[in-house]
C-alpha positions as a printed Julia matrix, in Angstrom:
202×3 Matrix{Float64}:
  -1.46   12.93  -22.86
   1.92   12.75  -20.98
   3.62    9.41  -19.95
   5.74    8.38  -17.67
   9.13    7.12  -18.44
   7.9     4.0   -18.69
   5.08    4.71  -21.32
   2.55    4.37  -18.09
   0.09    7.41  -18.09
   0.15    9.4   -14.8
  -2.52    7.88  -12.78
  -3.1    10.34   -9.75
  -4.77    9.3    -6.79
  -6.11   12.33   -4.51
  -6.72   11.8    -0.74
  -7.68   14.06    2.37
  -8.56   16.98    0.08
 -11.91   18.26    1.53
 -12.4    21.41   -0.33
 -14.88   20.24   -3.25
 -13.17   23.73   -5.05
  -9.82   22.67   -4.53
 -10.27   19.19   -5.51
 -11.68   20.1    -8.9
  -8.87   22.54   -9.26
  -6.53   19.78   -8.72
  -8.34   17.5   -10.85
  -8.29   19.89  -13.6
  -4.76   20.45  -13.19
  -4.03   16.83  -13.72
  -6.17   16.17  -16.62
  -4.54   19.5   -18.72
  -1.19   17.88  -17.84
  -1.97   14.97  -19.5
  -2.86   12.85  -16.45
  -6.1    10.63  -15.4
  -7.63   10.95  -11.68
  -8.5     7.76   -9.44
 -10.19    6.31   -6.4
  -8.69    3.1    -7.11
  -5.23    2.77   -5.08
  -4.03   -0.83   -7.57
  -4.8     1.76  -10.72
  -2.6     4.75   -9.19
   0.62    5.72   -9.89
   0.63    8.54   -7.6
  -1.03    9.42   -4.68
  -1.39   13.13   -3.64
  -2.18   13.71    0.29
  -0.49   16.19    3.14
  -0.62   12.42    5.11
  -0.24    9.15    5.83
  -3.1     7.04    5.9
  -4.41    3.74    6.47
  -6.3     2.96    4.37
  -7.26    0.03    1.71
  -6.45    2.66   -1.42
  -3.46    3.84    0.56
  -2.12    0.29    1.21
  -2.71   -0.99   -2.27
  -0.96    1.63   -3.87
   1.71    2.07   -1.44
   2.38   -2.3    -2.29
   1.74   -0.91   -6.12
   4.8     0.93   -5.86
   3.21    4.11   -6.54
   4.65    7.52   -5.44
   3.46    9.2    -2.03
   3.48   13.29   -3.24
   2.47   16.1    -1.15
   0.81   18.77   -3.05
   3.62   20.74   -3.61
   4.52   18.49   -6.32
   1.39   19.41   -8.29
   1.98   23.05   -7.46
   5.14   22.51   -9.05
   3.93   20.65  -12.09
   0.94   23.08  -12.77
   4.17   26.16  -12.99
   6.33   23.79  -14.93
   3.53   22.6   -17.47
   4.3    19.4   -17.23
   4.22   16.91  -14.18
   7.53   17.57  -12.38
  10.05   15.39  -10.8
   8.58   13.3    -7.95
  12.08   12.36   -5.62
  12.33   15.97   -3.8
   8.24   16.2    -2.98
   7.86   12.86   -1.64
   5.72   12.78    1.35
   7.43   14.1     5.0
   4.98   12.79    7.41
   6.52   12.61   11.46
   4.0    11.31   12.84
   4.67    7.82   10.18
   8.82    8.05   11.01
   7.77    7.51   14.74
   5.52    5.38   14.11
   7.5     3.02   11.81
  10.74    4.31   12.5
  11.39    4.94    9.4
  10.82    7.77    6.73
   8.35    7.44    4.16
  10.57    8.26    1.13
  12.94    4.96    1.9
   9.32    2.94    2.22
   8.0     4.76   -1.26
  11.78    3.85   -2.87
  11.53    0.22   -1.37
   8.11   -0.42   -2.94
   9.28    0.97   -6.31
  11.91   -0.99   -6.43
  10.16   -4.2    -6.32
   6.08   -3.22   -6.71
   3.32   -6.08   -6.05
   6.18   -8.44   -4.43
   6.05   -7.44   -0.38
   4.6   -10.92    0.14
   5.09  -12.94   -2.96
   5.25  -16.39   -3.01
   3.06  -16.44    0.08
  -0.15  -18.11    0.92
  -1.17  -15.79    3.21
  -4.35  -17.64    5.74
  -6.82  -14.88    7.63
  -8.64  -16.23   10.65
 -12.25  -15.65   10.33
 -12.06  -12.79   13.64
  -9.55  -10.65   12.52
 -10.42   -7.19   12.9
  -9.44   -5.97    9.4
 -12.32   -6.93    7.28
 -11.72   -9.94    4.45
 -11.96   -7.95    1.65
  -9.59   -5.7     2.68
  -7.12   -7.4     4.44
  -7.74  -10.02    0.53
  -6.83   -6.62   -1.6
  -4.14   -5.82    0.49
  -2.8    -9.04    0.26
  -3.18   -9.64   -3.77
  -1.21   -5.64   -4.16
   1.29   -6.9    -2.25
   1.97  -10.28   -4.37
   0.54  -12.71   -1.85
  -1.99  -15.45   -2.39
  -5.07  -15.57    0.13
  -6.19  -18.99    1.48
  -9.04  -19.98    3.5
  -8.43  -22.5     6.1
  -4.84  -24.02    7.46
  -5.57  -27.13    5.6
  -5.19  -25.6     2.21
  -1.57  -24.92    3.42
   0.7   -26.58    1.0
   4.23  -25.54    2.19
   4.59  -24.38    5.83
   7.99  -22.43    5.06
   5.99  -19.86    2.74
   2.71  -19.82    4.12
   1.33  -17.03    6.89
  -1.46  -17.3     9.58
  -2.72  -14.16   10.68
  -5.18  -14.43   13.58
  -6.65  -12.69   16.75
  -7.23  -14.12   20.16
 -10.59  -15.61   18.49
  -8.42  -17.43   16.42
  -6.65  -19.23   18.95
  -7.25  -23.15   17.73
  -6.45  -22.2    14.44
  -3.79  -20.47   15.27
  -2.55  -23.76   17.25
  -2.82  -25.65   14.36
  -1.3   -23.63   12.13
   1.66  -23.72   14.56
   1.35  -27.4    14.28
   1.94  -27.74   11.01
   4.88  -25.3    11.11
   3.05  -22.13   10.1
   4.45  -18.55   10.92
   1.37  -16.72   12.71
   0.99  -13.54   13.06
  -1.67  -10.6    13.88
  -2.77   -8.08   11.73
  -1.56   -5.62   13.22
   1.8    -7.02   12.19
   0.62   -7.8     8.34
  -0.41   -3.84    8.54
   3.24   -3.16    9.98
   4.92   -4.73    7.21
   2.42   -2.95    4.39
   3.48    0.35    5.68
   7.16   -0.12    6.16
   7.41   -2.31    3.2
   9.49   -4.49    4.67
   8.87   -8.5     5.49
   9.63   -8.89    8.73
   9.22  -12.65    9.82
  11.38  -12.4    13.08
   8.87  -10.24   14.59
C-alpha cells in the first residue's frame, strides 16, 4: 500500500473513461501501485480525466483539494512502479482557461493550498427554484467549507451569509437584500467552485 506524503492513501477518482477494458486496466494499475479507486469526489485524492467537467464528483473534489491528472500521469506511474509526481501532468484543458480565464493547474494549486475552505464561514441560503438541484448544489457547498441554510430568516450575520436565487426567487431574493444579504445566482456559486476563487464583487 503506498501513501502519500502525508500518510493519506492514493484515492483515485476515474472519469470520462468509456472503454470498460481500459478502465479495468487502469483500475488494476492503481490497486498494484498501492492505490484505492472511487466514485466518490469528497473521498478522492486524485481525479484522472482527459477533461474538465461539471459535475457534483468533479466539484467536490476539485473544493477537496484533490489533484486534476490526465492519464499520462498513470502511464507514467505504471513505468515508474510507483505513482509518479503529480505537478508536470496536471490537467491542460482550453476549453476551461477560456472559460474561466484561468488555467486549471493555478485552480488545482489554489484548492490544495487551502482544501474544504472556498466558502468557509458562510451560511450559504439556496432559493427553492434554482436550477442546480439541492442536494447537489448542499454537497457542493459542505466540500467547499460552507454551511447550507434554508430560508433568509435563519440568517444570523448578513456580512457572511450568501443568497443564491433565480428569477423564481425574486421576493426572497428582495428580502435577503433587505437584511443586507449578498445574492447571487448559481451560475456564479458554480463560477467560483471552478476557479476556486471567492469572488463577492461579482
Amino acid at each position: 500500500m503506498e501513501t502519500r506524503p502525508n500518510g493519506e492513501r492514493y484515492t483515485i477518482l476515474l472519469m470520462d473513461i468509456g472503454d470498460e477494458n481500459k478502465r479495468a486496466w487502469l483500475t488494476e494499475v492503481i490497486r498494484k501501485l498501492g492505490g484505492d479507486v472511487t466514485s466518490d469526489g469528497n473521498m478522492s485524492t486524485h481525479i484522472v480525466t482527459g477533461k474538465v467537467r461539471k459535475t457534483l464528483s468533479f466539484c467536490t473534489a476539485l473544493c477537496s483539494g484533490a489533484w486534476i491528472v490526465s492519464p499520462t500521469w498513470l502511464k507514467e506511474s505504471f513505468r515508474e512502479g510507483r505513482f509518479a509526481n503529480e505537478a508536470s501532468h496536471i490537467l491542460h484543458d482550453e476549453d476551461y482557461q477560456m472559460k474561466y480565464e484561468t488555467d486549471l493547474k493555478s485552480t488545482v494549486l489554489r484548492a490544495k493550498a487551502r482544501p474544504n475552505s472556498l466558502l468557509k464561514g458562510y451560511d450559504i441560503c439556496i432559493g427553492p427554484h434554482v436550477q442546480l438541484p439541492f442536494t447537489a448544489s448542499s454537497a457542493i457547498i459542505k466540500s467547499a467549507g460552507g454551511n447550507v441554510i434554508r430560508g433568509v430568516e435563519k440568517v444570523k450575520e448578513a456580512s457572511k451569509a450568501i443568497y443564491i436565487g433565480c428569477e423564481e426567487d425574486t421576493m426572497e431574493a428582495l428580502s435577503a437584500v433587505k437584511k443586507g444579504v449578498r445574492t447571487f445566482s448559481s451560475d456564479w456559486l458554480m463560477n467560483c467552485v471552478m476557479k476556486q476563487q471567492l469572488e463577492l464583487e461579482a
